[in-house]
Backbone as JSON, one array per atom type, in Angstrom:
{
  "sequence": "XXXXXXXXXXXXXXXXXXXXXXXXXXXXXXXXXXXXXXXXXXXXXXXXXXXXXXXXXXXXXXXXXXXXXXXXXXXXX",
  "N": [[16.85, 56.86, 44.49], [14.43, 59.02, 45.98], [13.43, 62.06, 47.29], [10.65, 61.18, 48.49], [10.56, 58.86, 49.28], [12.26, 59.22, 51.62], [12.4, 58.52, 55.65], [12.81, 59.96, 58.85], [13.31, 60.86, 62.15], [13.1, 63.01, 64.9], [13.56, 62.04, 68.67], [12.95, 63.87, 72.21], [13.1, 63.2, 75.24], [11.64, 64.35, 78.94], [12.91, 64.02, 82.25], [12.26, 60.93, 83.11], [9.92, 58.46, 83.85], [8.63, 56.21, 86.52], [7.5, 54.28, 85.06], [8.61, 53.67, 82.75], [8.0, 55.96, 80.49], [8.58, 59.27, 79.49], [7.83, 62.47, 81.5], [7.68, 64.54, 80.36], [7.53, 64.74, 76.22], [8.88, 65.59, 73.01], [8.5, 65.3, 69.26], [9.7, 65.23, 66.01], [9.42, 65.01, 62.92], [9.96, 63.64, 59.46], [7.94, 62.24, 56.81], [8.62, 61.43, 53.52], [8.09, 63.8, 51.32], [6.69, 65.45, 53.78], [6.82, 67.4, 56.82], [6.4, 66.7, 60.11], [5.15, 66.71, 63.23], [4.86, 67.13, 67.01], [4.18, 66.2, 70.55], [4.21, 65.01, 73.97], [2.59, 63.93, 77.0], [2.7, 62.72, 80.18], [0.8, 63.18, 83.17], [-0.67, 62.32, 86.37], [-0.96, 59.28, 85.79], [-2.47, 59.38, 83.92], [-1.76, 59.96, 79.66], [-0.99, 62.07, 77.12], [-0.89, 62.65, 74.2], [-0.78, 64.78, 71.2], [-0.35, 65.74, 67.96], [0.69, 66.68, 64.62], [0.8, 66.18, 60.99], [0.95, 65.09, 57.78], [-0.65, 62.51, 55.43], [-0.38, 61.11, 52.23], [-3.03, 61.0, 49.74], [-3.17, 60.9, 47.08], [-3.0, 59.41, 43.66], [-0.41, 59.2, 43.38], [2.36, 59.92, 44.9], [3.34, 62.92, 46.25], [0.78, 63.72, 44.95], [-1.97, 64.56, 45.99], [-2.24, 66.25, 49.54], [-3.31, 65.32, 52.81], [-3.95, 66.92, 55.37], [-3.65, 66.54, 58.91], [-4.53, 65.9, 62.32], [-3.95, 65.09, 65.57], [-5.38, 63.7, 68.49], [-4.6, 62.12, 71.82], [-5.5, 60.47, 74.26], [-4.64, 58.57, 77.25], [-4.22, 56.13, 79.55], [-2.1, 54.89, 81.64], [-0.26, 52.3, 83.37]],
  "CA": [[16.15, 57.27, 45.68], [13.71, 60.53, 45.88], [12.42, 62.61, 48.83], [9.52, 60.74, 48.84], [11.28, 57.12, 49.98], [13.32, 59.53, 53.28], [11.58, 59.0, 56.8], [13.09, 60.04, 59.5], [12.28, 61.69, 62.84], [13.91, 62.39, 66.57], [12.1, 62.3, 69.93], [13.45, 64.17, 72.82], [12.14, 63.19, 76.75], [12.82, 64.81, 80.11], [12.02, 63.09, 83.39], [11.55, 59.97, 82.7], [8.94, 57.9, 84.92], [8.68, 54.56, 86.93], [6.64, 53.07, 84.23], [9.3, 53.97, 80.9], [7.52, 56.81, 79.88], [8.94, 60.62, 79.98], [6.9, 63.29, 81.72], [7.5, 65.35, 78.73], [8.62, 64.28, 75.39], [8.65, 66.73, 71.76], [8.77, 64.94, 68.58], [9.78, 66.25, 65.03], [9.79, 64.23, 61.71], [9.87, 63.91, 57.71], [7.85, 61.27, 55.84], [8.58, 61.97, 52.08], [7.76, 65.4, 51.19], [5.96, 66.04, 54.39], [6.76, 67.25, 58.06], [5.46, 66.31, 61.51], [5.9, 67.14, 64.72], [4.35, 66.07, 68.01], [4.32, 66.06, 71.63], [3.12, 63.42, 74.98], [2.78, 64.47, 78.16], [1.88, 61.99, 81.49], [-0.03, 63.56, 84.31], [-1.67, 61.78, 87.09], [-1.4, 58.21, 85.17], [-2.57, 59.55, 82.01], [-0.76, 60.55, 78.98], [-1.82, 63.09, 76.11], [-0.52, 62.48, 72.74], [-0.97, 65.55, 69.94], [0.54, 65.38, 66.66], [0.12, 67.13, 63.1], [1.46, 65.22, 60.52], [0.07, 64.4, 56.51], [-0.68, 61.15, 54.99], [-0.5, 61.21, 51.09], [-4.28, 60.78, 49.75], [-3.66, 61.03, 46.11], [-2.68, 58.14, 43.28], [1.09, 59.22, 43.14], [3.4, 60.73, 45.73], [2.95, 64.5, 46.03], [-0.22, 64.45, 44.04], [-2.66, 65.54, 47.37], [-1.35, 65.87, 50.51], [-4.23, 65.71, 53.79], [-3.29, 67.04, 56.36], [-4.08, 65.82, 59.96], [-4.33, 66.35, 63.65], [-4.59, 63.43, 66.25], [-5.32, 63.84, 70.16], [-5.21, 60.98, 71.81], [-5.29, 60.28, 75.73], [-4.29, 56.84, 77.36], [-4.47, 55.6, 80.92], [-1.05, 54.8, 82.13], [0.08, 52.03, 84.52]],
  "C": [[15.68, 58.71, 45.51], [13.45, 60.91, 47.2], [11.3, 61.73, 49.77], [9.3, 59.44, 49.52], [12.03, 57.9, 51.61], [12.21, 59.43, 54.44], [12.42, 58.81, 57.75], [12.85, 60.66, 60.4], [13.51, 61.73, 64.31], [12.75, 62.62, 67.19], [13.13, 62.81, 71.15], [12.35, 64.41, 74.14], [13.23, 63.83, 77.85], [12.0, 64.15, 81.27], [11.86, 62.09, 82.99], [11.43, 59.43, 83.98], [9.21, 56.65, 85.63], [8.11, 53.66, 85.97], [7.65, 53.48, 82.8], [8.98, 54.86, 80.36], [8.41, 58.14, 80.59], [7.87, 61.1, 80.44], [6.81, 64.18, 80.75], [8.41, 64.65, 77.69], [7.82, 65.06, 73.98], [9.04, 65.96, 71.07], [8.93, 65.76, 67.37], [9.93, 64.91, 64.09], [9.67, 64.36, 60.42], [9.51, 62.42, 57.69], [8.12, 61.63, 54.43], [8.56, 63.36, 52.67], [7.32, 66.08, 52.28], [6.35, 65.94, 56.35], [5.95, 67.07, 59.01], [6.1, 66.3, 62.67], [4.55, 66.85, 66.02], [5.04, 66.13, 69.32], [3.33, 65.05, 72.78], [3.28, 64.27, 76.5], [2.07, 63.36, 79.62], [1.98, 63.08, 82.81], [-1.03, 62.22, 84.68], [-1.55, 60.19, 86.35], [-2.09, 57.82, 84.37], [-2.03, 60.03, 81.26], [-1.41, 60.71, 78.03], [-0.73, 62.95, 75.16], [-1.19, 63.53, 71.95], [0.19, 65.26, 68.97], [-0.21, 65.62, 65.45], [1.18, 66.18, 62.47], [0.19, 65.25, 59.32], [0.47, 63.27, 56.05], [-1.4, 61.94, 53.22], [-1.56, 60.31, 50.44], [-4.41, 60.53, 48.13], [-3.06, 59.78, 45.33], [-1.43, 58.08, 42.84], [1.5, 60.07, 44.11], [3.13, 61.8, 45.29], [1.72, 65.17, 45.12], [-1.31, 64.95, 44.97], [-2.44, 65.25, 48.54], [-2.99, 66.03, 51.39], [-3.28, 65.39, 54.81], [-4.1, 66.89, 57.82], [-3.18, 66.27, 61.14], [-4.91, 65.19, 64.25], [-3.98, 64.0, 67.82], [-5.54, 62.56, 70.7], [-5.13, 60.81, 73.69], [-5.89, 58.77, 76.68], [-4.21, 57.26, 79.16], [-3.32, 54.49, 81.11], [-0.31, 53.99, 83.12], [1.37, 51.29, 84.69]]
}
């Protein structure tokens, strides 16, 4: 086993809602070689998803890493 096989991650919510969702929740994680971290937030019966995080682009583990940003916002019921 190498680095590059570990994924693991926590998620930590506060408030949580009538519909299952937290009003806030902070994520943190490791795929392989590479961290990510991440937060959600519901307002009003929408919820905002950010999150950095890389996906490995090249033709072997750790040969180019891209790195990435994702917004995403959902409608909540």
């Amino acid at each position: 086993m190498t680095g590059r096989n570990i994924k693991i991650g926590v998620e930590f919510g506060w408030q949580k809602l009538f519909n299952g969702h937290h009003l806030i929740s902070f994520r943190a994680g490791r795929n392989g070689p590479y961290n990510s971290v991440g937060w959600s937030m519901n307002l009003f019966g929408f919820k905002v998803d950010f999150a950095k995080y890389s996906e490995e682009i090249g033709g072997y583990a750790g040969e180019l890493e891209d790195k990435r940003t994702s917004l995403q916002v959902s409608l909540i019921f």
